[in-house]
N, C-alpha and C positions, 0 to 999 in steps of 0.2 A: 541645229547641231553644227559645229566649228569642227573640221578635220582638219589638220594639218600634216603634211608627209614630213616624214623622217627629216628629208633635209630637203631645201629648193631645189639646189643643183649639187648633187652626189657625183663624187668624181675621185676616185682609186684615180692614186697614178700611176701615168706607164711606167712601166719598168725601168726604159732609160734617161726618163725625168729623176728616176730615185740611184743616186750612186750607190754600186754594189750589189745592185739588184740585176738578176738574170733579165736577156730582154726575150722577150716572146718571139719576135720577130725572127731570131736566126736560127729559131731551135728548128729541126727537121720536123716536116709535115707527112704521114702517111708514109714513113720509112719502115720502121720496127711495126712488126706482125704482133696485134693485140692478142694476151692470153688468152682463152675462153675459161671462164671460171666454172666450165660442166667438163672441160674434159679430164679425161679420166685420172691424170697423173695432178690436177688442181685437190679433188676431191680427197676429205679424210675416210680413211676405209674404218668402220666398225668392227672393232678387237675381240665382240665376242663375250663372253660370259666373265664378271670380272672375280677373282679370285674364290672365295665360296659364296658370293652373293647371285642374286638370280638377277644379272644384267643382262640380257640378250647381247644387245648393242652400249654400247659403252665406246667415248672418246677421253682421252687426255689432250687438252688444248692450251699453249701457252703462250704469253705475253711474253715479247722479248725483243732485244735490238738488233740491227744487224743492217750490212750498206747495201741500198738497191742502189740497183739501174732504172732511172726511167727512161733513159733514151738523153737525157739531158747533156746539152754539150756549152763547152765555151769559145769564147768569141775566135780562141785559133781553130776550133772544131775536135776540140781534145773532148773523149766522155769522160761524165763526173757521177760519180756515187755519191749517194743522200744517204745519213742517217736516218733510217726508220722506223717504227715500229710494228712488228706484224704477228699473227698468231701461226703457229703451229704444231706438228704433234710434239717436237722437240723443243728446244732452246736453238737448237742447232741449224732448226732447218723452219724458221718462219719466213713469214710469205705477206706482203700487201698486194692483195686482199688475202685475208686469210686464206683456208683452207675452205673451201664447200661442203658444209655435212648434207646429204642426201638422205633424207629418211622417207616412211613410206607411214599413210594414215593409218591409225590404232596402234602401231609400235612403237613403245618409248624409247625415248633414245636417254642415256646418261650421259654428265660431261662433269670431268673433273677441270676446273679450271685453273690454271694456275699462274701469278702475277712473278714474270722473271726477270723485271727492268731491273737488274743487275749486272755489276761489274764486276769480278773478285770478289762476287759475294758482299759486295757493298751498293748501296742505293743509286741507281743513274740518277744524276739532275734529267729535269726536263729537256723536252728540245727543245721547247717553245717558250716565250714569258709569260709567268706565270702571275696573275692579279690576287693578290692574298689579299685585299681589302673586300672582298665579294664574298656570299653565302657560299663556301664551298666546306669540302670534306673535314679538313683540317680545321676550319671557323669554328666546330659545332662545340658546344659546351660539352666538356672531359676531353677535347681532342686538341688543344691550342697547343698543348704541349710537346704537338708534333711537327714537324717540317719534312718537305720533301727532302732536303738536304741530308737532315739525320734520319729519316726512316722510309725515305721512297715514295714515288707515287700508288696513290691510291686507287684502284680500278675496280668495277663492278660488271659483267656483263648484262646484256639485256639480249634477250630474244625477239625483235619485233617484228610482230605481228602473230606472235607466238601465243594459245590459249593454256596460258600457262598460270598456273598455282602461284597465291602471292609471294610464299619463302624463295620460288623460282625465277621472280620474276627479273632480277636487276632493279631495283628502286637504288635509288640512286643511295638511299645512306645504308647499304647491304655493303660496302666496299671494302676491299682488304687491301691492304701495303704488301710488297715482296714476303712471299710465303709465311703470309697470313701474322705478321707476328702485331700487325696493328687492324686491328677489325672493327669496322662502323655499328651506328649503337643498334640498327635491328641486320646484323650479319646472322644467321645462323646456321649456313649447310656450306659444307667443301663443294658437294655434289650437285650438279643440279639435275631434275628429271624434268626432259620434257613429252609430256602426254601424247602433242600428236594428234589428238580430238578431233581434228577438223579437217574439211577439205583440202585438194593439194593445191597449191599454191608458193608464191615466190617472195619466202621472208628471208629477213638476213639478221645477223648480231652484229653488235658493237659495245663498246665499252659506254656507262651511264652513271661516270662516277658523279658526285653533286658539287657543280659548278665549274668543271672542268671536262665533262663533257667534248666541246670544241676544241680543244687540243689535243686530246687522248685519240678523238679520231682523224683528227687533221695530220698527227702522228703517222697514223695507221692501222689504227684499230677498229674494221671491220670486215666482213666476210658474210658470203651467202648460205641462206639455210634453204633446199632447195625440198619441200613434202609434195611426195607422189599420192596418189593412190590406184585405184584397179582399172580406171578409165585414164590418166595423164598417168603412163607408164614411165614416160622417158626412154621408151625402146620403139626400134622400129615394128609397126607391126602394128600400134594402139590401137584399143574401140574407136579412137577419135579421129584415126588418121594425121596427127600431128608431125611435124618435122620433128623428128629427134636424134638421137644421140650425135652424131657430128655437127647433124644440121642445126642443134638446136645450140644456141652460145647467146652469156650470160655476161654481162659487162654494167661494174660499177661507174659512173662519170664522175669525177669530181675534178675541179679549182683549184687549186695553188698556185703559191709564190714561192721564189728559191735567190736566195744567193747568190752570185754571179760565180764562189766557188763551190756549189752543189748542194748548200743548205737548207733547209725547208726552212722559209720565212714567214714572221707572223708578225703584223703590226701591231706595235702598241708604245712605241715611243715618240716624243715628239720629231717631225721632218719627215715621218714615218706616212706611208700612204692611208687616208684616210683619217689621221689623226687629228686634224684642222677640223675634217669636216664635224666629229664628233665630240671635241674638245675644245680646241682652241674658237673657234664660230661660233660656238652656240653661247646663248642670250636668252634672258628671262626664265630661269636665273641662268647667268655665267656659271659655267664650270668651274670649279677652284680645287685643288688637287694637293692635300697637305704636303707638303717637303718630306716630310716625316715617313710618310709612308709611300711617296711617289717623286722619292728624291734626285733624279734626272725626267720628271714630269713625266713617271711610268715605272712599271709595264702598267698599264690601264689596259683592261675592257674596252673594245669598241662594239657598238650597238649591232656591226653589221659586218663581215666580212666576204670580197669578191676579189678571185684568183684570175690572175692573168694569163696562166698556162691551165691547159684542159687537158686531164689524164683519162684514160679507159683502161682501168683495171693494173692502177702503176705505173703505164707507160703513156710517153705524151703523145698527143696524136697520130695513135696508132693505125694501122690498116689491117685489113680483113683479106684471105681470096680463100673467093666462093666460085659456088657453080650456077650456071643458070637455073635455079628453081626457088623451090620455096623454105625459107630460113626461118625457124623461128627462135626470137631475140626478148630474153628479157635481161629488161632495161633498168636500173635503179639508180635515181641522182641521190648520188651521198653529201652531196656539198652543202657549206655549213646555210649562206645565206640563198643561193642561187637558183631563180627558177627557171630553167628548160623549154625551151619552145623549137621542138629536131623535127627539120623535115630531111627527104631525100632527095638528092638530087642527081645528074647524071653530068659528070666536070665536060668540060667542053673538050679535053684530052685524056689519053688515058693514063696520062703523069702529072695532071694540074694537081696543083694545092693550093688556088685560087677559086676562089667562087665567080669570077670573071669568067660569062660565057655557059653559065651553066644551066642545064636546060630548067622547065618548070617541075615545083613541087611532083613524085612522083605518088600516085595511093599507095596504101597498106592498108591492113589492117589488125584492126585492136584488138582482140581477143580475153581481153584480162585483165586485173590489177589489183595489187596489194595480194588479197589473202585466197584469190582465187579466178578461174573463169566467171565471165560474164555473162549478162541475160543472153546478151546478142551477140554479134561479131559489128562493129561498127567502121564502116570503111572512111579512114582521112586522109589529108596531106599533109597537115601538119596537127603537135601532138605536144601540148604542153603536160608538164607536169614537176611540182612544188618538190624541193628538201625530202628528201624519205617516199617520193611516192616510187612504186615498183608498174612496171607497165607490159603487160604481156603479149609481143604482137605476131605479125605476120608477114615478111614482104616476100612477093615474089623479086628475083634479080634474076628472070628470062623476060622484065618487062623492056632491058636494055640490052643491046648489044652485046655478043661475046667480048671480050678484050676492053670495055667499058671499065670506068672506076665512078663509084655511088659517094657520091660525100654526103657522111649524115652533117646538117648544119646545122646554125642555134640562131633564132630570131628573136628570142628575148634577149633585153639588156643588161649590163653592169650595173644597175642599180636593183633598190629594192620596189618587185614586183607590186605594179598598184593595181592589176586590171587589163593591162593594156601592152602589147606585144612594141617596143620599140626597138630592135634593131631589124626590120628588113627596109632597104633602100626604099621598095617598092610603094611601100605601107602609107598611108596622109596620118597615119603615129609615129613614125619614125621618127625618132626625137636623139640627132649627134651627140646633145651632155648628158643622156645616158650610156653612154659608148666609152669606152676606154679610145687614148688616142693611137692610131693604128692594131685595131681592136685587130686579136688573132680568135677571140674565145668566141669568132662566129663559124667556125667548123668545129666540128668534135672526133671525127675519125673517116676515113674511105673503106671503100669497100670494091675489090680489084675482084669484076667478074671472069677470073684468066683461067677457073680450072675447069677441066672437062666434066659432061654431066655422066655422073654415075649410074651404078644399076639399079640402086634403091629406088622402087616408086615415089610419086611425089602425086600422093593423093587429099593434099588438104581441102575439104569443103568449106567454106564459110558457114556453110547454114546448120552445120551440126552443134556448132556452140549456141545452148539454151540450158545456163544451169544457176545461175543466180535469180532465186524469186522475189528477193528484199523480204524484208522482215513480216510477217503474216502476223503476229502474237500482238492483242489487246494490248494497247499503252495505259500503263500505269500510272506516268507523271509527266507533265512538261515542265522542263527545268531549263532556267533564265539564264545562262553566262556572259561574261562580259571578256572584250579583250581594251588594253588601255595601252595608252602609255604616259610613262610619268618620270618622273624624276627621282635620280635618290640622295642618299647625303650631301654627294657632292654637287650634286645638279648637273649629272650623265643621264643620260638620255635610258628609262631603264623601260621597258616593256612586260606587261605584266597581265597576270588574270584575276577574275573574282566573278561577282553577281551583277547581273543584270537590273534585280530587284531586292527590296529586303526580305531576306533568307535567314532564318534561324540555321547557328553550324551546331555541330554535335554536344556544345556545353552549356546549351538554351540560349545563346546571346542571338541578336540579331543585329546582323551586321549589311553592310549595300555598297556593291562595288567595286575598287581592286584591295586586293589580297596578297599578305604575301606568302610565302612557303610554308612557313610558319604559326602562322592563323590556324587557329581549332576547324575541322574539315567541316563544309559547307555541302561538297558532292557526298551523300550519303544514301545512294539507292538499292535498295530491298533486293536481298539474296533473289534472285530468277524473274524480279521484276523487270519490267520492258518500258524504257522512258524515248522521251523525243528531247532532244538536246537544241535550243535555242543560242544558237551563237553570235553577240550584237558584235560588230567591229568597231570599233569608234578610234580606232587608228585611221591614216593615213595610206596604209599597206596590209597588202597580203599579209596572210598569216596561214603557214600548214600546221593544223590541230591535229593531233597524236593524239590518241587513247589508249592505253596499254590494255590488255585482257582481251578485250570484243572486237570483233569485226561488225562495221555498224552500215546502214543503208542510208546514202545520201537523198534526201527528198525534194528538196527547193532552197531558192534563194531570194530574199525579199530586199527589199530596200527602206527604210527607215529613217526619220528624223529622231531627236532627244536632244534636253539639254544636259549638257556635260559638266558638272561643277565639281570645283576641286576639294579636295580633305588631301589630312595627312594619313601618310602610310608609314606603318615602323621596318625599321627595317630588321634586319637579321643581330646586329650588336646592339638593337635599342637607339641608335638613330634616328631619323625624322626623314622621310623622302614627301616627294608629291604625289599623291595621286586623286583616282575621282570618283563619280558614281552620277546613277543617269534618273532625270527626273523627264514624265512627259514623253515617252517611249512613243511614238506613232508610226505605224505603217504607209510609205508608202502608196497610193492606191494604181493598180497599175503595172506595178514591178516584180510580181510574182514569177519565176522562172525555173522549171522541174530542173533536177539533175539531167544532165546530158546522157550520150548514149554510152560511153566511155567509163561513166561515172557511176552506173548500172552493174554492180558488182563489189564483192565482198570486201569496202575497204576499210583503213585504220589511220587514213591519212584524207582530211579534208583541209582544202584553200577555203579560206572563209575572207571573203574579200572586203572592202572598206567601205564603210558607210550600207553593211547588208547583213542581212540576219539569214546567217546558215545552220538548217537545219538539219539534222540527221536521228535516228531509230535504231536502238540497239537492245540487245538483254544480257544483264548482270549475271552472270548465271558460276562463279565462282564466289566466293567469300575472302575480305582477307581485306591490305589497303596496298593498291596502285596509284598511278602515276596518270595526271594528263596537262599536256604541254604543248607549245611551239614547238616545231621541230627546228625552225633556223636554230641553229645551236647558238647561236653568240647572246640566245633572247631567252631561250633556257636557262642558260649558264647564270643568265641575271637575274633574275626570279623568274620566269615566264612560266611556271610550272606550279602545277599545285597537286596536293594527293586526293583521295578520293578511297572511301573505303566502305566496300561492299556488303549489305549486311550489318549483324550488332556488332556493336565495338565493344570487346570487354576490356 
């Protein structure tokens, strides 16, 4: 089998290699005081019974513009306001990250969602550029006749990691235009209801329109969904003895780029960061880019996007002050391509904003991820985790000095994740042309332990988290998927899914290999059947695999040969792209590897790494047709997704 990475040498430029662009380097480190998206003034309050209908709980949540602050400054040290996008109850008063709904297990909550990227009651352009040659909203046959220009962006939400009904779910072609007057072909509810069903856990929404995805929430379109239940109260007091309500703070991480006068920046022209690497460099085939429709050699799609400024929850390298004890932090990397590797550390001053001098890795521990607590509590020092994963943990900060400051840091690199942690000095991986040059995105926020310890007990046990058993239910089927990458009309670099093996899809054909959106569905497993999901990588990179509806039990990782040969793939307009399918599949002998200790709990989000076949165990236990994808959004956006529907299809 022939793997090849994305690119030899991936190299975003800095900042002040690209005129016009914000440089990283002067922005302030660990000034401005990070939101917590639990406390109480972040969170949307439930209204309550909606007019005669039997709502209990019931939100109004809205799309809409408005200029933040991230802290960002210019080169004389003047602050600059971004154009954003963010949700909230009003038009008046949205928020990046949204609002936090807080709900509680078995109580549904309602959400009237509404799309307000409006001006004067006329449609915002985007913020971002926009690739209208790619399978998106507007592409779809009956919709060409629309544009964002004349009828606005398109938005869909998604709930994820939400056990939620398919009309509920966000599929990407559910989407509507500013108040609703253009609606995608299976839209059918204002409303959405979410059930609630399951365990508490730390899921969040975001916008999932089709094939814009990555902008909409590069924007600013997302926010935490935080379900309790009778044991994870979120009050002080719990069966569990958890750190809560002050102690407990919630912080989205994501990457951007900006402007040098306060814009959020997105490449995709030529001289543009990244755009060599993914355009103009690439060979076999070249890229060729019609005038016609990419008449200054853009906006293009790029395969991969990595931010040179690191935000926590809107603002850029924010700081925390705590008290000496025990905090508990959940974590969720929202960023589009970027994988996380945060340890803690204790700065060598208690004003550094330098990782010079800082002492070693300090423990914490893990307690959870994705859609719930874990088997165990698993104690580390460092703690990676893919696009979309949510990480639930634990540190103590009486392990350092009063008057201390903690920087959490990032040891993964600026490229795309293959395996392998390359940005610590320390490391014999440490590899510089993964690094941006005078990389800042190796800290992500401080932590100033300056406040005194209060009256609240601080009685967390490690040993009382045992609540994930992984899936017990008979397996019904093991099913073969593939992840590729291939090429599409133009000969852009497009990453995609499909089969493993030949697979009969839903219309008796039998088909082997990548797939695109479009293709009659192939995932078609049995209302409350229980399968094991075989996932081959035959990319060069990481990949975080999303499945909408279930929380599923990661089991092992194997390693794998196959040969890879190519076919054509249609694309979205009837097109012609490349792609492949795999003959000669063998294991391995040797390379078997359980899920880890971390990984030991109810997740919706699996790294499925290159050249390995990861496994995972779930059960279908709704009807209807969802959605499973790459979560890097820029690999989404490009077909990286496919549907998947539960049960008979009438």
């Amino acid at each position: 089998m022939k793997i090849k990475k994305t690119i030899s040498k991936y190299m975003f430029l800095s900042a002040p290699a690209t005129p016009g662009l914000s440089d990283p380097a002067i922005q302030p480190k660990f000034t401005n005081l990070a939101p917590n998206a639990l406390d109480p003034a972040a969170r949307f309050t439930p209204r309550g019974k909606y007019k005669h209908l039997k709502w209990p709980q019931w939100h109004t949540v809205t799309a809409a513009q408005y200029m933040h602050y991230t802290g960002l400054i210019d080169s004389s040290g003047t602050p600059l306001a971004t154009a954003v996008w963010g949700y909230g109850r009003r038009k008046q008063n949205v928020s990046w990250p949204g609002g936090t709904i807080e709900a509680h297990k078995d109580v549904p909550v309602w959400v009237l969602w509404k799309n307000k990227l409006l001006k004067k009651n006329k449609p915002l352009p985007h913020l971002l550029p926009m690739d209208t040659s790619t399978h998106w909203c507007y592409s779809l046959h009956g919709y060409r006749k629309f544009s964002i220009k004349k009828n606005g962006v398109p938005l869909v939400p998604h709930l994820h990691g939400g056990h939620t009904k398919s009309k509920f779910d966000g599929n990407p072609e559910y989407f509507f235009s500013p108040n609703w007057l253009v609606r995608g072909p299976r839209w059918t509810r204002f409303v959405y209801k979410y059930h609630n069903d399951q365990n508490a856990g730390c899921l969040w929404y975001h916008d999932h329109a089709l094939g814009m995805t990555r902008l909409n929430v590069y924007a600013g379109l997302a926010g935490f969904y935080i379900l309790r239940d009778n044991e994870d109260t979120g009050r002080h007091g719990n069966p569990l003895n958890l750190p809560a309500e002050e102690y407990e703070l919630a912080y989205v991480i994501q990457d951007r780029m900006f402007r040098e006068t306060g814009e959020l920046f997105y490449p995709a022209f030529p001289g543009e960061p990244a755009y060599d690497d993914f355009i103009t460099d690439i060979s076999d085939p070249n890229v060729v880019l019609p005038k016609k429709l990419f008449p200054n050699g853009g906006p293009t799609a790029l395969a991969e996007f990595f931010g040179d400024h690191i935000l926590v929850n809107g603002k850029l390298w924010p700081k925390a002050e705590v008290e000496p004890r025990n905090y508990r932090l959940r974590v969720l990397n929202g960023s589009d391509s970027r994988f996380l590797a945060i340890r803690f550390r204790m700065a060598a001053t208690e004003n550094s904003t330098e990782l010079d001098g800082a002492s070693a890795p300090i423990p914490f521990w893990v307690i959870g991820s994705d859609q719930g607590l874990a088997e165990a509590t698993t104690q580390v020092d460092t703690l990676l985790f893919n696009p979309a994963d949510r990480h639930d943990i634990v540190f103590d900060f009486s392990q350092v000095p009063a008057g201390s400051r903690v920087i959490m840091d990032n040891i993964s690199g600026d490229a795309p994740f293959s395996g392998v942690l390359t940005g610590d000095p320390d490391s014999p991986d440490y590899d510089p042309d993964s690094l941006f040059t005078n990389r800042q995105t190796d800290r992500i926020m401080a932590f100033d332990v300056n406040q005194p310890l209060g009256e609240i007990s601080d009685n967390f046990n490690p040993s009382i988290i045992s609540h994930f058993s992984g899936n017990t239910n008979s397996v019904d089927n093991i099913r073969k998927v593939a992840l590729f990458e291939g090429r599409d009309e133009f000969g852009r670099l497009q990453p995609m899914q499909g089969t493993a093996e030949p697979t009969m899809d839903v219309e008796g054909n039998t088909v082997n290999g990548t797939l695109p959106w479009h293709a009659p569905i192939t995932e078609n497993p049995d209302l409350n059947s229980t399968e094991i999901w075989e996932i081959y990588n035959v990319t060069g990179d990481a990949h975080p695999i999303h499945l909408h509806l279930v929380h599923f039990e990661i089991l092992n990782r194997e390693e794998f040969t196959a040969d890879v040969i190519p076919q054509p793939v249609t694309q979205h307009d009837g097109s012609i792209g490349k792609g492949f399918y795999l003959e000669n599949i063998a294991l391995v002998p040797n390379t078997l590897v359980a899920a880890s200790g971390i990984e030991k709990a109810p997740k919706d989000m699996v790294t499925a790494l290159p050249g390995q076949v990861t496994r995972i165990k779930m059960t279908f236990d709704r009807p209807g047709r969802f959605v499973w994808h790459c979560h890097i959004l820029s690999h989404e956006d490009h077909d990286m997704m496919r549907p998947m529907h539960v049960g008979t299809i009438t």
